[in-house]
C-alpha positions as CSV (number, residue, x, y, z in Angstrom):
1,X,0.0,0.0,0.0
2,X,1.2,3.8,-0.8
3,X,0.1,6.9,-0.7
4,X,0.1,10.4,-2.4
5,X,1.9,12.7,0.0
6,X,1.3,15.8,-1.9
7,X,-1.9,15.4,-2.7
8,X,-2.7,14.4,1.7
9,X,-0.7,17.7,2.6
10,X,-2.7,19.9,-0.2
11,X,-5.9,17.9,1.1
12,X,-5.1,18.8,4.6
13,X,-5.0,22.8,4.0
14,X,-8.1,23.2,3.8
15,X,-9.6,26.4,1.9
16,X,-10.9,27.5,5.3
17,X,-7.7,26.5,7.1
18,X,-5.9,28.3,4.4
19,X,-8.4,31.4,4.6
20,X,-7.6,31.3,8.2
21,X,-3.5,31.4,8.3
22,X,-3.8,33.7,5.2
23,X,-5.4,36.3,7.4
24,X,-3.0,35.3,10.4
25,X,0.7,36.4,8.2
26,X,-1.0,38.6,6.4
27,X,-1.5,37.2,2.8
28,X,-4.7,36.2,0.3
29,X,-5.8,32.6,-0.1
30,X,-5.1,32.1,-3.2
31,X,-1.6,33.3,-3.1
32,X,-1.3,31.3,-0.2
33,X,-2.4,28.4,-1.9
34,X,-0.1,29.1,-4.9
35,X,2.9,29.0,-2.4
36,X,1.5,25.6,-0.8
37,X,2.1,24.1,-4.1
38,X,5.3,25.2,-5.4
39,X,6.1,23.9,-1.6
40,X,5.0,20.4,-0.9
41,X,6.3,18.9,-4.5
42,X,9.6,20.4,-3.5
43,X,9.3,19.4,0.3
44,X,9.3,16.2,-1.2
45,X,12.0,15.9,-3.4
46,X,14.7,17.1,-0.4
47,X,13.2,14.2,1.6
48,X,13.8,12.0,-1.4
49,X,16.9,13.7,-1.7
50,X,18.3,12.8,1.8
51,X,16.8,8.9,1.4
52,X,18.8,8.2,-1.2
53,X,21.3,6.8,1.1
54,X,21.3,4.7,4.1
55,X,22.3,7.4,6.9
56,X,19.9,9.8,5.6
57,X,17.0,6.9,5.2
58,X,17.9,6.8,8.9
59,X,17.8,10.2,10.2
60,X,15.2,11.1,8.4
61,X,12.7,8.1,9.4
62,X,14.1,9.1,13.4
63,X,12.7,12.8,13.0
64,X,9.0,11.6,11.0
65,X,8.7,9.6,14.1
66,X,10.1,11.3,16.6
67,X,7.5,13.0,19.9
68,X,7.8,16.5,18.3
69,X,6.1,14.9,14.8
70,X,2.6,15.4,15.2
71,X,1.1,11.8,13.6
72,X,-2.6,13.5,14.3
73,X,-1.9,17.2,12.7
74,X,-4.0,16.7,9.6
75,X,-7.0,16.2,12.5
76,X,-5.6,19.5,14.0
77,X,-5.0,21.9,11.6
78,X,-8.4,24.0,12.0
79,X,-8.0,24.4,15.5
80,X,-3.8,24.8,15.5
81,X,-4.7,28.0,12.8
82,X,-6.8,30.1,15.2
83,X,-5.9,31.8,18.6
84,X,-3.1,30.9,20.2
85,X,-2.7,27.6,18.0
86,X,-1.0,29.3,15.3
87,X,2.2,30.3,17.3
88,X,2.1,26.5,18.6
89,X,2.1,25.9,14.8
90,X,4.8,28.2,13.4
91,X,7.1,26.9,16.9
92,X,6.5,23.2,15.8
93,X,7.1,24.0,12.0
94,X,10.6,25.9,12.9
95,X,11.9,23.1,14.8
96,X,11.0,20.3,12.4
97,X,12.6,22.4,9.7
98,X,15.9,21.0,10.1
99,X,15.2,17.5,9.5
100,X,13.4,18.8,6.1
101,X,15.8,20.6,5.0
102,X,19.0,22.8,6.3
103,X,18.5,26.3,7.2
104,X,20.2,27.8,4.3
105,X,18.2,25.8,2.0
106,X,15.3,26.8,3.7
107,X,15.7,30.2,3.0
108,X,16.5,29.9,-0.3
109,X,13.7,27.9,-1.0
110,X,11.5,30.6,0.7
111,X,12.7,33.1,-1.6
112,X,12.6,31.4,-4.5
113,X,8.6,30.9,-4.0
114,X,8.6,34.3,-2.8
115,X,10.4,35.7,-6.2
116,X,7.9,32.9,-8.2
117,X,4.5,34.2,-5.9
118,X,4.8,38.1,-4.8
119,X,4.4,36.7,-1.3
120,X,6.7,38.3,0.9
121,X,9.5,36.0,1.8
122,X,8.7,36.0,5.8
123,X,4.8,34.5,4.8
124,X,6.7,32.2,2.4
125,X,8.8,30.8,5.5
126,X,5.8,30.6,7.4
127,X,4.0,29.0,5.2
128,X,6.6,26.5,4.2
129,X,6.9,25.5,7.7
130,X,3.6,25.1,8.0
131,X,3.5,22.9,5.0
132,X,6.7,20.9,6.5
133,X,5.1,20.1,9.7
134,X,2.3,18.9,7.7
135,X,4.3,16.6,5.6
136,X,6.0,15.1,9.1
137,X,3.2,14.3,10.5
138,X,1.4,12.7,7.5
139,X,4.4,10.2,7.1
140,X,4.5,9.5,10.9
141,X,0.3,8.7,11.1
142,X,1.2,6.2,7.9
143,X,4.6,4.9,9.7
144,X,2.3,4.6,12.9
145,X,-0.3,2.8,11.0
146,X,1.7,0.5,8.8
147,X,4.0,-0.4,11.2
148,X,7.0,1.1,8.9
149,X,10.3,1.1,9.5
150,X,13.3,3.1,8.0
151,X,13.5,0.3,5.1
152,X,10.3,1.5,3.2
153,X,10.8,4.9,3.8
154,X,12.7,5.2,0.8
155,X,10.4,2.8,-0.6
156,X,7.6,5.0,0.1
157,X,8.9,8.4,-1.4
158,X,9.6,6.7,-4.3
159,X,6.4,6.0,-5.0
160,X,6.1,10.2,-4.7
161,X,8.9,10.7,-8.1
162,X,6.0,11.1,-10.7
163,X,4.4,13.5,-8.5
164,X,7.6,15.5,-8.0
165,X,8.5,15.7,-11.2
166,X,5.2,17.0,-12.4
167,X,6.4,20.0,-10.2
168,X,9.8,20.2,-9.8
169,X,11.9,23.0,-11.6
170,X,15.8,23.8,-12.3
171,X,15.1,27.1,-10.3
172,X,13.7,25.0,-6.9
173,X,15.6,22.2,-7.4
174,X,18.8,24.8,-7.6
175,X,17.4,26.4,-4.3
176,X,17.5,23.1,-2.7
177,X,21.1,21.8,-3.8
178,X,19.5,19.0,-5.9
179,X,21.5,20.7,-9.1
180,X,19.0,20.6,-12.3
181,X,15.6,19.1,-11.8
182,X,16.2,16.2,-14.9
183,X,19.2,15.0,-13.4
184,X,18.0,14.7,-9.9
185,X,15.0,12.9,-10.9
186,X,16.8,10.8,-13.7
187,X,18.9,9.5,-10.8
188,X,17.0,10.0,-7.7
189,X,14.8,6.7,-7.8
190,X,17.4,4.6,-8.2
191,X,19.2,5.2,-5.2
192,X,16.4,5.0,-2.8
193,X,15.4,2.1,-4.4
194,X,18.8,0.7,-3.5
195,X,18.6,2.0,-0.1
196,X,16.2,-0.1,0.7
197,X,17.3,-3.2,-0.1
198,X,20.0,-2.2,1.8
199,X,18.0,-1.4,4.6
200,X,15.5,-4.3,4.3
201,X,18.7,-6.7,3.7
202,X,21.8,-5.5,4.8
203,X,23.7,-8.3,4.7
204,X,23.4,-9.3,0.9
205,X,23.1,-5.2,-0.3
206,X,26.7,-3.9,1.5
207,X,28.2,-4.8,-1.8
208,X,25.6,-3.8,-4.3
209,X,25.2,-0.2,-2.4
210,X,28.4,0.9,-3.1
211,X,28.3,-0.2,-6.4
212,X,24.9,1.5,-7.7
213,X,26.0,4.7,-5.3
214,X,29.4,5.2,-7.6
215,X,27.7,4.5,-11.1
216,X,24.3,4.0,-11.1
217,X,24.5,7.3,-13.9
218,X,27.2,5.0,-15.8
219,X,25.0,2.2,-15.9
220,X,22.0,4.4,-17.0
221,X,23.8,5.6,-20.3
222,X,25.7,2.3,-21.0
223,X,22.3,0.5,-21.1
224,X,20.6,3.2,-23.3
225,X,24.1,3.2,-25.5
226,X,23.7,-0.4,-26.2
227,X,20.4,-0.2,-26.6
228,X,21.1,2.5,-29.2
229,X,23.7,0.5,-30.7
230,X,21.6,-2.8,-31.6
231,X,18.9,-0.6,-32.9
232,X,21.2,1.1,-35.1
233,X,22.8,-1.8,-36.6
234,X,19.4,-3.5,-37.1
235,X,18.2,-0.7,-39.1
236,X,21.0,-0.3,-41.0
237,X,20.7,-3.5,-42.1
238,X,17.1,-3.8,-42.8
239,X,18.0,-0.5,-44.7
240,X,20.4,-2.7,-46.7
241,X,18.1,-5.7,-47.7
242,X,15.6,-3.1,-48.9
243,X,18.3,-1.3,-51.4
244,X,19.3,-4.8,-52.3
245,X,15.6,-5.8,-53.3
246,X,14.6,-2.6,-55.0
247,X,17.9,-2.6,-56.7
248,X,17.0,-5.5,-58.5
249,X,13.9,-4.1,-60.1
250,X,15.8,-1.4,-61.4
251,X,16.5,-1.1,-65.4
252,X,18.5,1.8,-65.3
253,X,21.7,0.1,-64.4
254,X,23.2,-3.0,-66.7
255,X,24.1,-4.2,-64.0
256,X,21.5,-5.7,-61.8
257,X,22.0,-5.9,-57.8
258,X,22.0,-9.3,-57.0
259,X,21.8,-9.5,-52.6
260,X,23.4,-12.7,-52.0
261,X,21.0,-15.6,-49.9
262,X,23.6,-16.1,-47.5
263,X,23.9,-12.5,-46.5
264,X,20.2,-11.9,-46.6
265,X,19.7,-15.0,-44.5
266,X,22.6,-13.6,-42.3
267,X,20.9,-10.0,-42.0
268,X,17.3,-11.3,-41.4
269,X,18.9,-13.5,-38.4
270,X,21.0,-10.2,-37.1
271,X,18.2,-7.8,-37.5
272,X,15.9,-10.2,-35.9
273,X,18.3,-11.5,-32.8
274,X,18.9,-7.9,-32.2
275,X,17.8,-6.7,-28.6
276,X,14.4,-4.6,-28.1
277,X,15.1,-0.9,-26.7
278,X,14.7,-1.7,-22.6
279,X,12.1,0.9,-21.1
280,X,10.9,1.1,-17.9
281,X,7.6,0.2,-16.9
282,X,4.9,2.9,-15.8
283,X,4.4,2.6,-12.3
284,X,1.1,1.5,-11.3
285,X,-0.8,4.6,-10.3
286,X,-0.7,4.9,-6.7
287,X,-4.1,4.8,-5.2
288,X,-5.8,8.2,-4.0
289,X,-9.3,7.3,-2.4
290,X,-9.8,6.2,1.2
291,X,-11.3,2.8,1.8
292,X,-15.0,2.9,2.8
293,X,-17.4,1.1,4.9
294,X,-20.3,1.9,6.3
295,X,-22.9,-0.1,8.4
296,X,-26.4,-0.3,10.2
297,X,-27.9,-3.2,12.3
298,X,-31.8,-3.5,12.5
299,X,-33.7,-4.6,15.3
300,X,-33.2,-8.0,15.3
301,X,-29.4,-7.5,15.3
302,X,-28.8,-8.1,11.2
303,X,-26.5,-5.4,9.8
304,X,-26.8,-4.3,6.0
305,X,-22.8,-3.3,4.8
306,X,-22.2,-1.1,2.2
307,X,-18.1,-0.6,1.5
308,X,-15.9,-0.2,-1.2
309,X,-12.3,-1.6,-1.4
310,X,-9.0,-1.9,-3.2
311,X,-8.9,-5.5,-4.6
312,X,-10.7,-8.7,-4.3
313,X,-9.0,-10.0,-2.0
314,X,-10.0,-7.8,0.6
315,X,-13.5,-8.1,-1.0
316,X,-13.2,-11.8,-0.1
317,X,-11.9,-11.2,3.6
318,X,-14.6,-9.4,4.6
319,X,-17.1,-11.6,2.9
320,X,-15.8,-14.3,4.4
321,X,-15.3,-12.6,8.2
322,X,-19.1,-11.6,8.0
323,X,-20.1,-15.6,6.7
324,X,-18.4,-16.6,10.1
325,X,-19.7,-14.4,12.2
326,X,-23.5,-14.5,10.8
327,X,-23.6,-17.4,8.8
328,X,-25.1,-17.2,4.9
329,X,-27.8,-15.2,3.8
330,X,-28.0,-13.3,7.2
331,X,-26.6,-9.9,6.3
332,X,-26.8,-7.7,3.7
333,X,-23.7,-6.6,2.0
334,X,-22.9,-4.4,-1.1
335,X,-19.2,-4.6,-1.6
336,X,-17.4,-3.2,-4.6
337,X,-14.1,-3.3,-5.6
338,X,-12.2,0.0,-6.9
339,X,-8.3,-0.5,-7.6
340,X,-8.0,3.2,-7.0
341,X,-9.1,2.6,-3.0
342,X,-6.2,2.5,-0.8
343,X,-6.3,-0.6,1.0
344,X,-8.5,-0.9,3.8
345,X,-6.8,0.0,7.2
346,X,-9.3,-0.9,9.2
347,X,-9.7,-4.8,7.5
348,X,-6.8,-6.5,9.9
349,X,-9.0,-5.0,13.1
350,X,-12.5,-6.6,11.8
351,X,-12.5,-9.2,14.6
352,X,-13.1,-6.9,17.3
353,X,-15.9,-4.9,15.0
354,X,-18.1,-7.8,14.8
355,X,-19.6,-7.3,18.0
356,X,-21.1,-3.8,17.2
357,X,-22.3,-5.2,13.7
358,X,-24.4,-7.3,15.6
359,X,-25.5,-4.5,17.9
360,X,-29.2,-4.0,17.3
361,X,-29.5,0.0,15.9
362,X,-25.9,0.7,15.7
363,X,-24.7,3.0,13.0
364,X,-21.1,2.9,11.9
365,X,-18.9,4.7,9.2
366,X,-15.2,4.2,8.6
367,X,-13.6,5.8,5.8
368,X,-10.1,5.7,5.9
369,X,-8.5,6.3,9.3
370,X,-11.5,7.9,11.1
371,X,-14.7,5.8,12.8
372,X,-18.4,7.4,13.1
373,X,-20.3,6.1,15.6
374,X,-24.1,6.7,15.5
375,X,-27.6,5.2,16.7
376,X,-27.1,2.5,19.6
377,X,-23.2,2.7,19.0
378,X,-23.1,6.4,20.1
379,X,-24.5,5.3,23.5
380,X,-21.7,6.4,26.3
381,X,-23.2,4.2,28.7
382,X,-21.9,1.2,25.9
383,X,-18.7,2.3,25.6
384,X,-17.8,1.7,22.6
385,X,-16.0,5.0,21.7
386,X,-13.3,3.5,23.9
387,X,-13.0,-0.3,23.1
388,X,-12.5,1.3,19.1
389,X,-10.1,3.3,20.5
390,X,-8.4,1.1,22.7
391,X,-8.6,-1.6,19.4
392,X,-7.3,0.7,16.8
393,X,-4.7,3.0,18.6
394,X,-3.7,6.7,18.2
395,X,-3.6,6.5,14.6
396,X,-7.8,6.3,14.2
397,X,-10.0,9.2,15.2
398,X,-13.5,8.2,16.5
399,X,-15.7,10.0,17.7
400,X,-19.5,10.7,17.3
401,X,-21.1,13.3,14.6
402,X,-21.5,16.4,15.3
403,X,-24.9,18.4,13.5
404,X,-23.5,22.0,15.1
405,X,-20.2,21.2,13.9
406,X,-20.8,20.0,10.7
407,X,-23.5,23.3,10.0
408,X,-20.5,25.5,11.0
409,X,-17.8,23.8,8.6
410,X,-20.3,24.5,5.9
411,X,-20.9,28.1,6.7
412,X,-17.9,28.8,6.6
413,X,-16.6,27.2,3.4
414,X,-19.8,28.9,1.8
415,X,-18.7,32.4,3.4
416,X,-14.8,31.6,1.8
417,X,-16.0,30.8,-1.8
418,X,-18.7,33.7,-1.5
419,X,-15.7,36.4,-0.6
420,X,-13.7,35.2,-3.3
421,X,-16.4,34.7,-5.8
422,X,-16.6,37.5,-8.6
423,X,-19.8,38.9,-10.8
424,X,-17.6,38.2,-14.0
425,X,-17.7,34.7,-12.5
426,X,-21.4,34.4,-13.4
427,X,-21.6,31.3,-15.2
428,X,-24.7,29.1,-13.9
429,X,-22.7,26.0,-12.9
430,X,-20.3,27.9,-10.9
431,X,-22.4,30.1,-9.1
432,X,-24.1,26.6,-8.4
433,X,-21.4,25.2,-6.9
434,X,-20.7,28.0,-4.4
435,X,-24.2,28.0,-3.4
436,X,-24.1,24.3,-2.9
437,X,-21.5,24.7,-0.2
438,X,-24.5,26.1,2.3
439,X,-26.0,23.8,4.8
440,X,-29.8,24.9,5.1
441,X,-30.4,22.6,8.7
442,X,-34.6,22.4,8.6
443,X,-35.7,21.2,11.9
444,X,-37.5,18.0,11.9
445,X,-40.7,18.3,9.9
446,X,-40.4,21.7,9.4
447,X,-39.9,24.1,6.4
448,X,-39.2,27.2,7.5
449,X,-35.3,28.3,6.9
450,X,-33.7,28.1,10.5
451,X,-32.1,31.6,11.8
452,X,-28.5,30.3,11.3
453,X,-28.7,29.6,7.6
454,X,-30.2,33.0,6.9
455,X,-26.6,34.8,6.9
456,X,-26.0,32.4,4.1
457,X,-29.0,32.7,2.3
458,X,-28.9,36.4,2.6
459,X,-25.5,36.2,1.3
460,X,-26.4,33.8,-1.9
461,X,-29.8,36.5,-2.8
462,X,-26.7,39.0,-2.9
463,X,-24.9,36.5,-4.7
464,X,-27.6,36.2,-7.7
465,X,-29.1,39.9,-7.6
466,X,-25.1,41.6,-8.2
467,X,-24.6,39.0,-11.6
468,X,-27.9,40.5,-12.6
469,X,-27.1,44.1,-12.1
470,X,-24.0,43.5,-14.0
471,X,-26.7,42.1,-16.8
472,X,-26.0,38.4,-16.3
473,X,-28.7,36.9,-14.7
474,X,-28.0,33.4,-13.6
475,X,-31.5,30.9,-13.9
476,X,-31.7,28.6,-11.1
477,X,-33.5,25.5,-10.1
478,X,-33.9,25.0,-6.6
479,X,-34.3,20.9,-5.5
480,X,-35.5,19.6,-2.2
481,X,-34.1,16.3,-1.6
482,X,-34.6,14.6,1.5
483,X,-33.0,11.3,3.6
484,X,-34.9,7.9,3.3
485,X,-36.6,8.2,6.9
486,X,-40.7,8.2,6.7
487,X,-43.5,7.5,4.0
488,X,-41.8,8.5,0.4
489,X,-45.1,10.9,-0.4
490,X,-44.4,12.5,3.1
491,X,-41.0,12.9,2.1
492,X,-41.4,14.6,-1.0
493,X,-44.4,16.7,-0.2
494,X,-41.9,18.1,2.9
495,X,-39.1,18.3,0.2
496,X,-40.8,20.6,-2.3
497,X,-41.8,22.7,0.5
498,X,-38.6,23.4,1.6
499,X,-37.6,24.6,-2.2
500,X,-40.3,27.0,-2.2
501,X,-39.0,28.4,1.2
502,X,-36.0,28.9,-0.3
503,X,-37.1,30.1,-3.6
504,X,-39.6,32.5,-1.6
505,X,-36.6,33.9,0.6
506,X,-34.3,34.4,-2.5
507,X,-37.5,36.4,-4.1
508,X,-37.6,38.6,-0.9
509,X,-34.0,39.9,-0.9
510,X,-34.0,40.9,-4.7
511,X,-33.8,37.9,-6.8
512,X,-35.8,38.2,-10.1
513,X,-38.4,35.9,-9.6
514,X,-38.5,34.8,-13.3
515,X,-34.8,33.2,-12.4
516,X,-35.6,30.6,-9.3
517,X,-37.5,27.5,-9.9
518,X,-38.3,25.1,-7.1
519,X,-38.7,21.3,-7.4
520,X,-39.1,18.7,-4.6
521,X,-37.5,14.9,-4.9
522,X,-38.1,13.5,-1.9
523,X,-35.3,10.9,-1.0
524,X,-33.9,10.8,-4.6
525,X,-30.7,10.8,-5.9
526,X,-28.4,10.3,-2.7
527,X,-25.2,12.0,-1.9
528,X,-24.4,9.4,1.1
529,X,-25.4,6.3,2.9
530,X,-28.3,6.4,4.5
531,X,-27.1,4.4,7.1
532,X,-25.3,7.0,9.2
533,X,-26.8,9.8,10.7
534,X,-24.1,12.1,9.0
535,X,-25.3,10.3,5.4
536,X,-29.1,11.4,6.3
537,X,-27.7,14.8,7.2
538,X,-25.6,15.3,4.0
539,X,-28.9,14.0,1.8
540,X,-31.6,16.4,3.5
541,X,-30.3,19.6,1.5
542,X,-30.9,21.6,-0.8
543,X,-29.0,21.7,-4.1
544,X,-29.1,25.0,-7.2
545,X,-29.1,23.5,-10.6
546,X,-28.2,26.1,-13.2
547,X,-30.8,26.3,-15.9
548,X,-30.1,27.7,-19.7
């Protein structure tokens, strides 16, 4: 199993964690953001640059997993980026610096970005500590998780090459003392690659390290030289034959050109023994979507499974753990195998979940390295918020979900995208998507918009009425969708009804009411499983549709 470094640090910077430490060192998002990605990608390449040989595989694998790495910081970052949380931040990312990358490189890497973005050198540090920390702590939760050790370290980053390259440039490369970005990279793979058999199997690699560490550039152009070579000589002498053949249909000489059988015969079996250029094989794409699983037990204490995996073999596993456990035909499972799903951390702890799938009314999601408990498996008094975390350690978050905090995350990803939305933006699908990001919580039954969405809906009528000022009204259809609880004609009556509020409210605050249609669709077209209570919550929304 690997992963995609870059893409878990980008992932983990949030826009509204970024919106947040913009506003702290004094910088806009989106330059912010720009400097976050010229960052990781090079990040990376120093700690692919200090793998490449055993004492560096070492140190480095001592800092991602020494106590000052935080394994949970991904978890962390909204709350390390407000208050006092940020100093805590910038202290952690200054002293984890050094096993990144020396000081001097440091800085030169910071002013590279900073020449490359127009953000001032001291936010570029900041941020690129920030982004460091990150990176630390993201290897040390998949270290903590996988039970690494400093052999697949190397193993591990260079999995990360394709990505690196993709971003790497002679400029940052230069900054970093990696010379030119092509030779680094042409070269860089190699070595770790040897540094981990070395590391893995010491005693048959001593040899063999010193070896590919003196020449490994020699061997790289011999090979391509001979390949070269063979090719050349084969076509040469397929270019021969041909002159030979069409020489003999020629009239303008007297003399015809006869190609001897022996030396075609001879040429054929040369051309034909002659080696095929050697090429590396693509690597396999590493995998980029967190395992899923999520579960509910009915009354009688049968639980219905919905997950999707990385291969068939886990597929098989859990099939085959469930079988055990509740014997045939008595559970319901929809399992589905995607090779782009990282495997499955949670699989190798299954034995101690089978007692809450049997848990009459428990709800459980687990997607990737954090568990949801709802329903019957929420209860404190059952405990089982600490047998999880007592079975899957440090590296798992579990906890319970949260309505108030999930109604906040939305505002305020809603409120970002809203601030840095613009009227020459107004193109129907992407004034949809910002006003997607709103979380319109009706109370049960109810369809009146609650007081806390009504900053965001005011701020969405504000939205539409300034594209049509600037003469580019935007037509909108407003769907009601709601979860799979209750009668379906209940459901969709209540669904259509919350539109119209909606559509009504818009109307109110200045939207042409010639642009807002409202449509109800009851418990159609899910977003998430209904199994969860944080699935029912994500599918009782309400979702703009740009119209032509």
């Amino acid at each position: 199993m690997s992963i995609n470094v870059i893409e878990l640090v980008q992932g983990a910077l949030t826009e509204s964690v970024l919106q947040q430490l913009a506003t702290r060192i004094g910088v806009a998002p989106e330059s912010a953001k720009r400097v976050v990605g010229l960052v990781g990608p090079a990040l990376v390449g120093s700690l692919m640059n200090k793998a490449a040989s055993p004492e560096g595989a070492r140190g480095l694998f001592a800092s991602i997993m020494s106590p000052d790495t935080n394994a949970n910081i991904v978890e962390q970052l909204p709350n390390l980026v407000q208050g006092d949380g940020l100093q805590k931040l910038l202290g952690m990312g200054a002293r984890l610096a050094g096993a990144v990358l020396p000081a001097e490189r440091l800085e030169a890497l910071s002013g590279k970005v900073a020449e490359q973005t127009g953000v001032a050198a001291s936010a570029t540090h900041a941020l690129t500590g920030v982004v460091g920390t990150t990176l630390l702590g993201v290897l040390k939760h998949y270290f903590m998780q996988h039970n690494g050790n400093a052999g697949a370290l190397p193993t591990l980053l260079g999995h990360q090459l394709p990505f690196v390259k993709a971003n790497m440039t002679d400029s940052i490369a230069s900054a970093l003392g990696l010379g030119s970005a092509g030779s680094f990279l042409a070269g860089v793979g190699a070595q770790m690659k040897a540094v981990s058999s070395h590391l893995e199997h010491p005693s048959t690699q001593n040899a063999r390290m010193s070896a590919v560490n003196g020449s490994i550039d020699k061997v790289v152009v011999e090979e391509k030289a001979k390949s070269k070579k063979w090719w050349w000589i084969a076509l040469a002498l397929a270019l021969a034959l041909l002159a030979a053949l069409l020489g003999r249909g020629c009239v303008a000489e007297k003399k015809e050109v006869v190609a001897e059988p022996a030396a075609l015969e001879a040429s054929m079996a040369m051309a034909a023994s002659a080696p095929a250029p050697v090429s590396e094989p693509a690597p396999a794409p590493v995998p980029t979507k967190d395992a899923l699983m999520t579960f509910s037990v009915d009354k009688a204490g049968a639980p219905t499974i919905n997950a999707t995996v990385g291969s068939e073999a886990e597929q098989k596993t859990l099939v085959d753990a469930l079988t055990a456990k509740f014997g045939e035909g008595k559970f319901n499972a929809s399992i589905t195998v995607d090779p782009e799903t990282k495997a499955a951390s949670w699989l190798d702890k299954l034995e101690g979940l089978l007692p809450l799938m049997a848990l009459p009314g428990a709800e459980v999601k687990l997607t990737g390295e954090k568990i949801e408990l709802s329903g019957t498996a929420a209860d404190a008094k059952l405990g089982w918020i600490e047998k999880l975390k007592g079975l899957f350690g440090a590296a798992f978050t579990i906890g319970t979900f949260n309505v108030t905090e999930a109604v906040a995350n939305a505002k305020d990803s809603f409120l970002n995208a809203f601030n840095t939305f613009k009227s020459d933006d107004c193109v129907a699908g992407d004034v949809a998507k910002v006003l997607d990001l709103q979380v319109i919580n009706f109370a049960t039954g109810s369809d009146v918009p609650p007081q806390d969405a009504q900053l965001a809906l005011a701020k969405s009528a504000e939205l539409l009425k300034n594209c049509s000022t600037a003469d580019k009204t935007v037509k909108m259809e407003i769907g009601g969708y709601s979860d799979n609880v209750g009668k379906d004609t209940s459901n969709l009556a209540l669904s259509k009804k919350r539109a119209e509020a909606v559509r009504a409210y818009l109307v109110k605050h200045g939207v042409p009411a010639d642009s807002l249609t409202a449509q109800g669709f009851g418990d159609a077209n899910p977003v998430a499983d209904n199994a969860t209570a944080s699935g029912r919550f994500a599918n009782r929304r309400i979702e703009f549709k740009g119209q032509e």
